[in-house]
C-alpha positions in Angstrom: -1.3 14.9 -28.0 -2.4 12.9 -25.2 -5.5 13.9 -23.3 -5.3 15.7 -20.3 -7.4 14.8 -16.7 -7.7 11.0 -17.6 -7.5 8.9 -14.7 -6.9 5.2 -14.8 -9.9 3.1 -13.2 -10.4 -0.8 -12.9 -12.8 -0.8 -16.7 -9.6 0.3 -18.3 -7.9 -2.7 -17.4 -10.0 -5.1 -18.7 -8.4 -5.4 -21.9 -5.2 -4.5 -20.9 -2.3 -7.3 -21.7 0.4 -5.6 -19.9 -1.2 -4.1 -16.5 2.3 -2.9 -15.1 3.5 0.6 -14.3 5.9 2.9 -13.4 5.6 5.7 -10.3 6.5 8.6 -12.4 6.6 11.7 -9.8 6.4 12.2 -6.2 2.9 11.2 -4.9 0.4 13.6 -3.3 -2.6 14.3 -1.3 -4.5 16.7 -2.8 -8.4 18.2 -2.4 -11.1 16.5 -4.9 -14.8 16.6 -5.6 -16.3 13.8 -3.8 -17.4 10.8 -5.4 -21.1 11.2 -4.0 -21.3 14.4 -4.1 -19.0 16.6 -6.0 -20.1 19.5 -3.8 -18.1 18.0 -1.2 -14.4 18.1 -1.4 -12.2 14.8 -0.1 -8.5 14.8 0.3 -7.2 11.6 -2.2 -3.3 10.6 -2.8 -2.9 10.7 -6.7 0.0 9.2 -8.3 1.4 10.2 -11.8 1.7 6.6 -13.9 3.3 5.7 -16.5 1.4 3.0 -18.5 3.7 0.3 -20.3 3.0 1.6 -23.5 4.2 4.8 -22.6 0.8 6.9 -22.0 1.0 8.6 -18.2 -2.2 9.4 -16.0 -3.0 9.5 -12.8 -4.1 7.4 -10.2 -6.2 7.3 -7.7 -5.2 4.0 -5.1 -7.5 2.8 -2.8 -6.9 1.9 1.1 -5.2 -2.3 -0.3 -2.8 -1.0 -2.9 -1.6 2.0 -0.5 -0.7 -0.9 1.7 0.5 -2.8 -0.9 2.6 -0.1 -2.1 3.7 0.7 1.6 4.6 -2.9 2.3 7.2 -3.2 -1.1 8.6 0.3 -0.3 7.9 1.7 3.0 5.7 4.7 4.1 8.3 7.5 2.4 6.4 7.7 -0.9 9.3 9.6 -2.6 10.4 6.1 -2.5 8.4 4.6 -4.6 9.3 6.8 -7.8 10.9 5.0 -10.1 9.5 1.7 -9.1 7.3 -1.1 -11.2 4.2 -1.9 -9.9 1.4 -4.4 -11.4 -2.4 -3.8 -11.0 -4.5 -7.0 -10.7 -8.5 -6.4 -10.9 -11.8 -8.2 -9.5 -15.4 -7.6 -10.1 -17.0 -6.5 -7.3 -20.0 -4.9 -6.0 -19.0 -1.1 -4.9 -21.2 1.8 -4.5 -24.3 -0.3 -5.1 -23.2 -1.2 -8.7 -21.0 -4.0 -10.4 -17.6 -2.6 -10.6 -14.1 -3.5 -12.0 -12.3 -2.9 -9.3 -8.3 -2.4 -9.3 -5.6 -3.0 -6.7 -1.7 -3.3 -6.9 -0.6 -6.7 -6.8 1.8 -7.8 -4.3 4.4 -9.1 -7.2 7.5 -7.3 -6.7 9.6 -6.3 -9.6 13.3 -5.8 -9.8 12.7 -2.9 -12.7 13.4 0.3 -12.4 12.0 2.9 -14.2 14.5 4.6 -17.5 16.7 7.6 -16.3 14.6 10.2 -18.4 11.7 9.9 -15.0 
């Protein structure tokens, strides 16, 4: 069984040779704990992936690959299920600390994701 409440973040990506993905299901906007302070709830769009060796998590985008994503597709997010995406990463300083950071990159992909979505 796969483990559950995994979410994909820039580290995982590092040794990644495929970094493409598939929009699995509808995204959402839904209430988190807050980076900083997980007292404090924040509302975040998570997106179910599929990974392209099968595994699916979600995914939290930041502000660039929301308008990455909104540029290929369009602001309707039901219309990007379906669709391939690739993730691209830089290291970066964020939050005061060295970070791999992920973004989707602005290739565009003809694939569509199998029927079974």
């Amino acid at each position: 069984a796969q483990a559950e409440g995994i979410k994909i973040k820039g580290e995982h990506l590092e040794t990644m040779q495929d970094r493409t993905f598939f929009i699995i299901k509808e995204p959402e906007y839904l209430e988190e704990p807050g980076y900083d302070n997980p007292e404090e709830t924040v509302r975040r769009l998570v997106i179910r992936v599929r990974l392209a060796d099968g595994v699916e998590l979600d995914y939290n985008p930041n502000q660039t690959s929301i308008n990455m994503m909104v540029a290929q597709y369009g602001f309707e997010m039901s219309k990007w299920v379906g669709h391939k995406f690739k993730w691209d990463i830089v290291k970066q300083n964020a939050f005061g600390k060295m970070q791999t950071i992920m973004y989707v990159s602005a290739e565009k992909f003809n694939d569509l994701a199998p029927k079974e979505l």
